[in-house]
C-alpha positions as CSV (number, residue, x, y, z in Angstrom):
1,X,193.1,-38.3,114.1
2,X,193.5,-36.7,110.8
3,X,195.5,-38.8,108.4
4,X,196.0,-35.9,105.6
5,X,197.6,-32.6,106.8
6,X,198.0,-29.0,104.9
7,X,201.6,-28.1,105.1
8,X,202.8,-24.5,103.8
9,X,205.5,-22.4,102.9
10,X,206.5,-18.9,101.8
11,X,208.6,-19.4,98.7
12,X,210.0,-15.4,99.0
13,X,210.7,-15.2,102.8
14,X,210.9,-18.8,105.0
15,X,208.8,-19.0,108.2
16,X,206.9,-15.6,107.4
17,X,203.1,-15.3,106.6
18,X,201.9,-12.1,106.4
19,X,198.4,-11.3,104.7
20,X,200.7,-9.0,102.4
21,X,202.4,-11.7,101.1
22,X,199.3,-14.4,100.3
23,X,200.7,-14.7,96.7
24,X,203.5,-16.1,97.9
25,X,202.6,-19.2,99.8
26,X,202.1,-22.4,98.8
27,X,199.7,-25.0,100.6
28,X,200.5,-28.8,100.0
29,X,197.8,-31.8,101.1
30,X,199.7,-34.7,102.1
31,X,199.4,-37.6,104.5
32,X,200.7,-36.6,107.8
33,X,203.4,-39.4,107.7
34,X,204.8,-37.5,104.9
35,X,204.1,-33.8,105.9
36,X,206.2,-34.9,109.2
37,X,209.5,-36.1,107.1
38,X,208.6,-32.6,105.3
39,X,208.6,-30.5,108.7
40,X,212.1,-32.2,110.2
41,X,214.0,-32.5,107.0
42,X,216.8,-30.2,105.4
43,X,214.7,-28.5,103.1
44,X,213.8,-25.5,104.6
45,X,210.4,-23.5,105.1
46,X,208.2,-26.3,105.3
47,X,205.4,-26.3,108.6
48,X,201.9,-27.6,109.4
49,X,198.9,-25.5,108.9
50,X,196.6,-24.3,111.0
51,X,193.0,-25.5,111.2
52,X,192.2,-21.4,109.3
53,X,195.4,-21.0,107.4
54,X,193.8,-22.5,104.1
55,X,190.4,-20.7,104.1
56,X,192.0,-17.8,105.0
57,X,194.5,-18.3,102.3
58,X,191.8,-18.7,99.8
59,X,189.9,-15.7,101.0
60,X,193.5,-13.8,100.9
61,X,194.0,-15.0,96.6
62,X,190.8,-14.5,95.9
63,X,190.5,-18.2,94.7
64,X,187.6,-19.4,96.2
């Protein structure tokens, strides 16, 4: 079981990650005890990546 998790967010639109919007979205790695008080607290737009969502993130940027 993984112990450290991606989490992201779109800091325009919550919830919505669209290949337009790649600039947008920010990628946290954090330990998965802490990416699961991020998911189910009150601060909104926080989820857990997919396995792809960072490489295809990078690919998106162009910062790989």
């Amino acid at each position: 079981m993984a112990t450290y998790v991606y989490v992201k967010r779109n800091t325009k639109t919550p919830y919505s990650y669209a290949d337009e919007d790649a600039q947008d979205i920010e990628f946290k790695y954090v330990p998965l005890s802490t990416a699961f008080n991020m998911v189910n607290s009150k601060r909104i737009g926080w989820e857990r990546a997919k396995k792809g969502d960072y490489k295809k993130w990078l690919e998106l940027t162009g910062k790989r």
